[in-house]
KOLDOKOL-623736 format. One record per residue (C-alpha): residue in three letters; z, x, y. Coordinates in nm, 3 decimals. Example, Ala and Ser with C-alpha at 12.3 -4.5 7.8 and 13.67 -1.06 7.14 Angstrom:
+---------+---------+---------+---------+
| residuo |      up |    east |   north |
+---------+---------+---------+---------+
|     ala |   0.780 |   1.230 |  -0.450 |
|     ser |   0.714 |   1.367 |  -0.106 |
+---------+---------+---------+---------+
//
This chain:
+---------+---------+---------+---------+
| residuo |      up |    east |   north |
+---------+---------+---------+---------+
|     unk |   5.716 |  20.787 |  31.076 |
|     unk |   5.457 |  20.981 |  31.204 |
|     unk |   5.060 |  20.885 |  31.206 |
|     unk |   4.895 |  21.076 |  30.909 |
|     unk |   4.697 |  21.340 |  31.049 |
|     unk |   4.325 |  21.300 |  30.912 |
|     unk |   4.103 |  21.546 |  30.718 |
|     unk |   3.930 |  21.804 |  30.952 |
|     unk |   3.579 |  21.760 |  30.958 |
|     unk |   3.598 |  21.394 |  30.927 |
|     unk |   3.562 |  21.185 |  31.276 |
|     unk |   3.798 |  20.849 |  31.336 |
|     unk |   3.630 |  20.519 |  31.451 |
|     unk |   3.484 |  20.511 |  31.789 |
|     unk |   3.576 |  20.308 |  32.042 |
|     unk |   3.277 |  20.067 |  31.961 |
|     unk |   3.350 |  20.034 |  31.644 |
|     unk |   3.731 |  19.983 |  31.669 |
|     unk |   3.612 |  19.688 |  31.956 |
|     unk |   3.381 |  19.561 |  31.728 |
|     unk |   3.641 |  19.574 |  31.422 |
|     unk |   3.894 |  19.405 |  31.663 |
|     unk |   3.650 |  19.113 |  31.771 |
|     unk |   3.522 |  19.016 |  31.405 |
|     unk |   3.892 |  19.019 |  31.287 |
|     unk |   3.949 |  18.804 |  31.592 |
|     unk |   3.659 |  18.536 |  31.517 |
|     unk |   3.819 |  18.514 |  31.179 |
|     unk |   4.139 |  18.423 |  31.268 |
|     unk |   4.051 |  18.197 |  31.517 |
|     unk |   3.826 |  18.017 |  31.313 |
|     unk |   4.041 |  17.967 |  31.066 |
|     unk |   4.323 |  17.830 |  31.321 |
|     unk |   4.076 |  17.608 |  31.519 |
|     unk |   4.013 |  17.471 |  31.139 |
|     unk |   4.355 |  17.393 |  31.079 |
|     unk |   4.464 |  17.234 |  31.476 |
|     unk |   4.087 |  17.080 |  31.466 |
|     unk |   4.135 |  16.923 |  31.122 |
|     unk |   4.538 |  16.813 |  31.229 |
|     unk |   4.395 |  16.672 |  31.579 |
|     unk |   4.097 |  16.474 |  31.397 |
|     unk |   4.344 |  16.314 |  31.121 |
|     unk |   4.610 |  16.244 |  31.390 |
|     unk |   4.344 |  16.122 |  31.675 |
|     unk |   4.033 |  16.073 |  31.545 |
|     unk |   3.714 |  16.206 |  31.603 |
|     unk |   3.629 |  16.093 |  31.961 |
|     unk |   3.313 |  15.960 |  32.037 |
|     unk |   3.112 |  16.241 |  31.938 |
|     unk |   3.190 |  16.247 |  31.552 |
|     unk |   3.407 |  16.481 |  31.332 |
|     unk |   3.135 |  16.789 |  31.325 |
|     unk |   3.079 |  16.895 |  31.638 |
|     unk |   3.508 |  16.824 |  31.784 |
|     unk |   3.599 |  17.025 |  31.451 |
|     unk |   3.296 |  17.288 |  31.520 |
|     unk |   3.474 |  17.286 |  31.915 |
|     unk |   3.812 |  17.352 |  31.783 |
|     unk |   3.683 |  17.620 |  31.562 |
|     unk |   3.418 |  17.826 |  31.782 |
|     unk |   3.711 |  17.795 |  32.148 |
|     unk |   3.981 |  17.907 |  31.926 |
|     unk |   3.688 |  18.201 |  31.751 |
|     unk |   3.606 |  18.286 |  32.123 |
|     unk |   3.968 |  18.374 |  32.190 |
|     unk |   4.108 |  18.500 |  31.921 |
|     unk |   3.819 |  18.716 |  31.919 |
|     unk |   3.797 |  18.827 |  32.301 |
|     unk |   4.200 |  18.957 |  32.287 |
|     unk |   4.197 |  19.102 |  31.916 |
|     unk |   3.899 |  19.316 |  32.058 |
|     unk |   4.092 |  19.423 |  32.386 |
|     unk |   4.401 |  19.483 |  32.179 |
|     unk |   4.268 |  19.704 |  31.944 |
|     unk |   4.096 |  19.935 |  32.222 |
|     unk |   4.434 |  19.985 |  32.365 |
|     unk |   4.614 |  20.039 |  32.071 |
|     unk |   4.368 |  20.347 |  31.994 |
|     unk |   4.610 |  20.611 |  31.752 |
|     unk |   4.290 |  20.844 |  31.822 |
|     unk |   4.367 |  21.250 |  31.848 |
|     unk |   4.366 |  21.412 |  32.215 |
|     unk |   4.073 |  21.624 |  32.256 |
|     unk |   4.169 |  21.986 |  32.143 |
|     unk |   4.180 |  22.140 |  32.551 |
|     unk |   4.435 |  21.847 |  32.633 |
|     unk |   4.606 |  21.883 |  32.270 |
|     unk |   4.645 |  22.275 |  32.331 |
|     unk |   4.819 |  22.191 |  32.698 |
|     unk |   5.029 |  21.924 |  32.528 |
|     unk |   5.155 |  22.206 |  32.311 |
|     unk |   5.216 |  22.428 |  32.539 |
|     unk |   5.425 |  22.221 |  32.802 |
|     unk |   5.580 |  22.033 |  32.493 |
|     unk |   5.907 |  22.153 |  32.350 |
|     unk |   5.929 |  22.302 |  32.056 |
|     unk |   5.920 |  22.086 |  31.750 |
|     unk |   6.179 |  22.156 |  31.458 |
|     unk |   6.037 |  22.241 |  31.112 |
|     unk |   6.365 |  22.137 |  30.909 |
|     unk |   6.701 |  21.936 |  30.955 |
|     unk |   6.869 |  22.215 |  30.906 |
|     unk |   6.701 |  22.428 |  31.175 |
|     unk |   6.812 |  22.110 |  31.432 |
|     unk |   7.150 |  22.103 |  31.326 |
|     unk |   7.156 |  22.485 |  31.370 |
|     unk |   7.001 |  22.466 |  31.712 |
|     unk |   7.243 |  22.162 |  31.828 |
|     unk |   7.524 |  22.339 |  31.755 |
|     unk |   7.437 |  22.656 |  31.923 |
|     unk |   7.366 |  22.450 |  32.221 |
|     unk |   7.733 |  22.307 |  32.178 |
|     unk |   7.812 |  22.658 |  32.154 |
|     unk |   7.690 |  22.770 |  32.482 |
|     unk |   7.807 |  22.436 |  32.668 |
|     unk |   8.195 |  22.505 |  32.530 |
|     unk |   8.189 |  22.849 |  32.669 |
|     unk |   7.997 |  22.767 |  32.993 |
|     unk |   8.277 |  22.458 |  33.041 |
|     unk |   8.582 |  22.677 |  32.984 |
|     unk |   8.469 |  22.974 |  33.175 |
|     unk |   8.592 |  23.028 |  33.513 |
|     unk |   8.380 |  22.956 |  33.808 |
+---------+---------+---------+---------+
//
């Protein structure tokens, strides 16, 4: 399925924004994981010699740190953003051309198959 095209006139995130968007959904994650493992290791363990707070508070804020650090790098990657309209207008040009109906591609594939039957049983 194809990305929906967005309203002209109307800019996509930038890539700050889209880092920043990646990193906060990151720290969220991760401190809700480093809850969960921190909680599971301080029942199973116990709290070490420093006390429940700060080895939960570890869990949470290493687990944060790296959720956060490859959420924001992922989503800087993965950027769906539009080509700039000189590199979009050479895409389109060097591109083949894109069928408007089913019906136009089934028309076109068998007029290829057309010109590959007679090309195969002519005489060379």
């Amino acid at each position: 399925m194809p990305p929906v095209a967005m309203p002209q006139g109307q800019a996509g995130p930038t890539v700050w924004q889209k880092l920043k968007m990646g990193a906060a959904m990151g720290a969220g994650v991760g401190l809700t994981m480093g809850f969960l493992f921190g909680t599971f290791s301080i029942l199973r363990g116990g709290a070490g010699p420093r006390g429940v707070l700060p080895t939960l508070s570890q869990y949470m804020l290493g687990s944060a740190a790296t959720f956060s650090f490859f959420l924001a790098i992922g989503s800087v990657i993965r950027n769906d953003a539009q080509l700039p309209p000189h590199l979009e207008a050479a895409r389109l040009q060097l591109a083949s051309p894109v069928l408007r109906s089913r019906t136009e591609g089934l028309a076109n594939m068998r007029a290829q198959w057309a010109r590959e039957k007679t090309q195969r049983s002519a005489p060379q």
